[in-house]
C-alpha positions in Angstrom: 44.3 -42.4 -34.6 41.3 -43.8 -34.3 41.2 -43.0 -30.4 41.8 -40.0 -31.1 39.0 -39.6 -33.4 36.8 -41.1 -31.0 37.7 -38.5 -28.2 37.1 -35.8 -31.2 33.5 -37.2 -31.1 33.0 -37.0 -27.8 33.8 -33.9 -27.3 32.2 -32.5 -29.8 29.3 -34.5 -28.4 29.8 -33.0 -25.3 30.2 -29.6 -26.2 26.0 -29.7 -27.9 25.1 -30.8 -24.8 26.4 -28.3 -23.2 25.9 -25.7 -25.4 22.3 -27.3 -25.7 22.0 -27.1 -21.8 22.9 -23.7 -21.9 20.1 -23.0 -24.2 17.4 -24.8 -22.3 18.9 -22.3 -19.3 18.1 -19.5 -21.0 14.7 -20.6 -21.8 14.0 -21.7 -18.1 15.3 -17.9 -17.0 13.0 -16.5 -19.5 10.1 -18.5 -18.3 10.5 -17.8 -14.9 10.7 -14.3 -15.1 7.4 -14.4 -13.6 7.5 -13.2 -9.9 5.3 -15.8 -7.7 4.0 -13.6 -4.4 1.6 -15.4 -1.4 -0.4 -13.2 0.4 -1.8 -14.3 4.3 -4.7 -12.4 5.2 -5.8 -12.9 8.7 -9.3 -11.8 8.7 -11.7 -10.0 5.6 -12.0 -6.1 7.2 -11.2 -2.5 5.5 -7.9 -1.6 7.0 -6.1 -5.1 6.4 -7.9 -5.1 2.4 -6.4 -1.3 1.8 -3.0 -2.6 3.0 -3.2 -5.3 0.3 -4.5 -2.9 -1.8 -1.7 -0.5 -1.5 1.0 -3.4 -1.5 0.0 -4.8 -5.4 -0.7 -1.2 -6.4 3.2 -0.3 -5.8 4.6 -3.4 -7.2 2.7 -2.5 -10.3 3.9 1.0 -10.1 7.8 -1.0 -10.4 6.4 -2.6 -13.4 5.0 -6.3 -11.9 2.0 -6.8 -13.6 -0.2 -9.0 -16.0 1.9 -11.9 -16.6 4.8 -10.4 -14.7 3.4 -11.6 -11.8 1.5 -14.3 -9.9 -0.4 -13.4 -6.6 -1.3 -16.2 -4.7 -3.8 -14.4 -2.0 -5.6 -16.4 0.8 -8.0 -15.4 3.8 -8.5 -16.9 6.9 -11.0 -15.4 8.2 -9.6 -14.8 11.6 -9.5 -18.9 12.1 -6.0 -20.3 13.7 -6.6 -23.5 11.9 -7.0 -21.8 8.5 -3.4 -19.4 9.3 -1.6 -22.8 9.7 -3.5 -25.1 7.0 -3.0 -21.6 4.3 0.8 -21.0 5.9 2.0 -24.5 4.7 0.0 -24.1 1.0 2.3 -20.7 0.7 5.4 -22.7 1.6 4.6 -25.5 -0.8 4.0 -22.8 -3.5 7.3 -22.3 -3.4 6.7 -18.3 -3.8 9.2 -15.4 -4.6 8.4 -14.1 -1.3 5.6 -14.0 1.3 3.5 -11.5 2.3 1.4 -11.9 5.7 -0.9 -9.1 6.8 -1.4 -8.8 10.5 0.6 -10.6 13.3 -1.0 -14.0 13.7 -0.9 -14.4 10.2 3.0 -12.9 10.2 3.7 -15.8 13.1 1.9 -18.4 11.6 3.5 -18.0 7.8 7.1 -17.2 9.5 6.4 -20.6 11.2 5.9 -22.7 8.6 8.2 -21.1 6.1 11.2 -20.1 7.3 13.3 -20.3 3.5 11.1 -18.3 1.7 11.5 -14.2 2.4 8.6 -13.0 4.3 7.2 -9.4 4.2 5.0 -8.5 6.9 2.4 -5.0 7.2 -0.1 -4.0 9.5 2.2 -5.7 12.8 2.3 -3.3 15.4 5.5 -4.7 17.8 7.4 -7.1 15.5 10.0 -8.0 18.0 7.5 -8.7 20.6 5.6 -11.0 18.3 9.1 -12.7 17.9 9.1 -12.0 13.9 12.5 -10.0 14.8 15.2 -9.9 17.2 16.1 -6.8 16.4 14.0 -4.2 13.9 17.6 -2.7 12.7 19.2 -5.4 11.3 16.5 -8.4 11.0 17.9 -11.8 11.5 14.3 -13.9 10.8 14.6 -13.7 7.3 11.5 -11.1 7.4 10.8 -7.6 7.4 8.0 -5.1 6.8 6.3 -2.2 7.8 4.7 -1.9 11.5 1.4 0.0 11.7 2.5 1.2 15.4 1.1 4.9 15.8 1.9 7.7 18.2 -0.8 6.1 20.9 0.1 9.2 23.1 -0.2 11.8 20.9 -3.6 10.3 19.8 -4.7 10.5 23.1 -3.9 14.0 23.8 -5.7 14.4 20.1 -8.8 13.2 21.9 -8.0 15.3 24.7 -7.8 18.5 22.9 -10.9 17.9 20.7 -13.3 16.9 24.0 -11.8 18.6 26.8 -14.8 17.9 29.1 -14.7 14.2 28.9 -13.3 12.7 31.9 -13.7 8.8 31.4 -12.3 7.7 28.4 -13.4 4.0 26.8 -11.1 1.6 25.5 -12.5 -1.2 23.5 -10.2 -3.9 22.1 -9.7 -7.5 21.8 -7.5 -9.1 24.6 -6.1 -11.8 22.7 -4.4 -9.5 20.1 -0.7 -8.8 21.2 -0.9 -5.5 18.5 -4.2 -4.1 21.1 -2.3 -5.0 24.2 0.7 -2.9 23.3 -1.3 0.0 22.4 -3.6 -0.6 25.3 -0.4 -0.2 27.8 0.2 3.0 26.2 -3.2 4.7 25.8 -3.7 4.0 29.6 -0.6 5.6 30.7 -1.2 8.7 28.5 -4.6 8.6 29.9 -3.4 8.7 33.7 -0.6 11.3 32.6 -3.4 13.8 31.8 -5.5 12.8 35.1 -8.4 11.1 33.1 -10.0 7.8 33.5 -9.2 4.9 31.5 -12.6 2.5 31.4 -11.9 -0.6 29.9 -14.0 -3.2 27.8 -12.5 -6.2 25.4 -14.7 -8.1 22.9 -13.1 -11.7 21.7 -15.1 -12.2 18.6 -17.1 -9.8 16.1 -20.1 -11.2 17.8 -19.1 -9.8 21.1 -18.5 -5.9 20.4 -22.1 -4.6 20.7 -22.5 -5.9 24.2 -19.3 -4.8 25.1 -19.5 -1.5 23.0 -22.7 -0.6 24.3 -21.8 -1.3 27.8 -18.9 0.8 27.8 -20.5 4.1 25.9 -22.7 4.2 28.5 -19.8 4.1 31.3 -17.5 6.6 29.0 -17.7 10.4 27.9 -15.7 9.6 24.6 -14.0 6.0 23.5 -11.1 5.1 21.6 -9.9 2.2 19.6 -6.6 1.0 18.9 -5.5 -0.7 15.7 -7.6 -4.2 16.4 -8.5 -6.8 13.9 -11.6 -8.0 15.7 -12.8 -4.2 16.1 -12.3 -2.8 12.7 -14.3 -5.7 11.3 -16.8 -4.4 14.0 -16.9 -0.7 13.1 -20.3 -0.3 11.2 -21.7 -1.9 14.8 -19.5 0.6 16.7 -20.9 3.5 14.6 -24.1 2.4 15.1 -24.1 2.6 18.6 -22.3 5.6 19.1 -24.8 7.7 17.2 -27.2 6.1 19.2 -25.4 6.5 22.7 -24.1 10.0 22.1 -20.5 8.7 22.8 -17.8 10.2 20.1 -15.0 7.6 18.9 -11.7 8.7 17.7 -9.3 5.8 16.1 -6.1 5.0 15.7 -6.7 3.9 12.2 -7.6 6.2 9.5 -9.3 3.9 7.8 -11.9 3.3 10.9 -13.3 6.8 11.2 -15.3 6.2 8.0 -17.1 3.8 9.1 -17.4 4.8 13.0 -14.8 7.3 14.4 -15.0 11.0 13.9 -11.9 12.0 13.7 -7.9 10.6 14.1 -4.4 11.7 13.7 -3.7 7.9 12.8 -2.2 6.4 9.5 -4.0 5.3 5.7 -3.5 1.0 5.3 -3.2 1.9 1.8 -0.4 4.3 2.2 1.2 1.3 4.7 0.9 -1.1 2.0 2.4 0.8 -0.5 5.0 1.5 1.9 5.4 -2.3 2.2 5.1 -3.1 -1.3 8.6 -0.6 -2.2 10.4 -3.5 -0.2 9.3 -6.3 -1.9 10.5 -4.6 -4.8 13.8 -4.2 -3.3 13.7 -8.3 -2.7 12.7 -9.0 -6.0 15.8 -6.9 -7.4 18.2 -9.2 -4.8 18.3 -7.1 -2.3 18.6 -9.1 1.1 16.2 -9.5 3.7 18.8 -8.6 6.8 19.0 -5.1 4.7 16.5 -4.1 4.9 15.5 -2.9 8.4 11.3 -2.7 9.8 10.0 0.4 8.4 7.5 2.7 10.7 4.6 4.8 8.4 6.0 6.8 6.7 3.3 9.9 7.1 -0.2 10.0 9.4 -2.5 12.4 8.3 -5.9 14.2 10.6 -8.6 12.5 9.1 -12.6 13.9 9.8 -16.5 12.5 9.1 -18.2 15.3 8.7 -21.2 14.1 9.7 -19.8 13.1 12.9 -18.6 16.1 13.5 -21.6 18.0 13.3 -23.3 15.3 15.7 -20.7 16.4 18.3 -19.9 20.1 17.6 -16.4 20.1 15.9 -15.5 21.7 13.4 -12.0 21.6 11.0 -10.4 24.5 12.4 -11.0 23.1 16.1 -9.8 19.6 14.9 -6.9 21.1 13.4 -5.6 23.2 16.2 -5.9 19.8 18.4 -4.2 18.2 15.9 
């Protein structure tokens, strides 16, 4: 009997602990119902800062906000040492999911965080920066939104709007995988319509108004892809465009305020948000693999007015182009 007894106790015994165990549970779910997002930056300019923009305005849209959420955001500044040294402080964080905006910062996060789910924007060929084998069904354990734009159809845009220029400039940073695809595009569009591509690249911020002034004064009109190193650049490149006469047309909506005159290109902010509507879907257990790489959604014509008077457009010529 009194064994008995005995295992009465200590199962009883047993039984608070669990039950206790269960409570501390509860108490662990409830305090981490905060979410815990990093953000990779790769270098402080307008289009990657509207992406980010976009991205935590749609997840507090879904309601993650205040103490809801926890955004660990870091900047590198365009330095490779700073992607890896930030990449492994996100993976020690131990974050919900990742967010990396731009491709070296997408490679150098996915590289040293392979666990945690990783949401990439503003990445113009995911498979070819190896983020992806396959866009449809992604089997990296990340997924996003590419900023890839019709490069042809902005080319005949630029066409239609200044049917007299016969050289057209391209200005870009070599070292950027994004520029090189877009590059490879723009040129054959160019050739297709029996122009001239004239080509200048620029490796570092400090480098475009050499190269941007030497090629406005080889082209009739130049455009610019969606290039890190040149949209931290475009106050220079308006600068000298108004000075050399030279009309720019973008690929990035956000550029032509600060240079271009007009695009047929997309909004960072609308990409982010975009982006943002699947990390929602992550947060909610949705899988990674489900959720295949997302083009924009919409582009839109976007003017400066006071460009276009410098060069004799108007909206109703613009729009017919477009």
């Amino acid at each position: 009997m009194k064994i008995k007894r005995m295992a009465a106790i200590a199962a009883a015994a047993l039984t608070i602990m669990v039950l206790a165990g269960c409570g501390k549970s509860t108490s662990a779910a409830a305090d981490n119902s905060q979410v815990k997002i990093g953000i990779l930056q790769l270098i402080d300019q307008q289009a990657l800062t509207a992406a980010r923009k976009g991205f935590t305005e749609e997840l507090a849209k879904a309601g993650y906000k205040g103490k809801k959420i926890k955004l660990d955001y870091v900047n590198a500044q365009g330095d490779q040492s700073n992607l890896q040294t930030m990449s492994q402080r996100l993976q020690r964080d131990k974050n919900d999911l990742n967010l990396a905006i731009a491709t070296p910062a997408a490679q150098a996060l996915q590289k040293a965080d392979s666990k945690t789910p990783l949401l990439f924007t503003a990445i113009t060929d995911p498979k070819a920066a190896g983020l992806v084998t396959t866009t449809v069904k992604p089997d990296k354990n990340a997924t996003g939104v590419t900023d890839m734009v019709d490069v042809a159809g902005q080319i005949n845009f630029l066409h239609k709007a200044f049917p007299k220029a016969k050289k057209v400039g391209l200005l870009f940073n070599a070292a950027e995988e994004n520029s090189q695809v877009q590059i490879k595009l723009a040129k054959a569009a160019i050739k297709k319509l029996g122009l001239t591509a004239v080509e200048k690249t620029a490796a570092t911020t400090n480098d475009v108004e050499q190269s941007a002034t030497a090629l406005m004064k080889q082209s009739d009109v130049v455009y610019i892809p969606t290039d890190n190193t040149m949209a931290a650049s475009m106050p220079t490149i308006g600068k000298i465009s108004t000075k050399e006469n030279i009309p720019v047309v973008t690929a990035d909506a956000t550029m032509v305020k600060l240079a271009g005159v007009a695009t047929v290109g997309i909004n960072y902010e609308d990409l982010g948000r975009q982006t943002g509507k699947l990390a929602v879907q992550i947060l909610k257990g949705k899988k990674v693999s489900d959720l295949p790489v997302e083009k924009p959604a919409k582009t839109r014509l976007v003017t400066d007015p006071t460009r276009m008077k410098q060069f004799g457009l108007t909206e109703a010529a613009l729009k017919q182009a477009e």
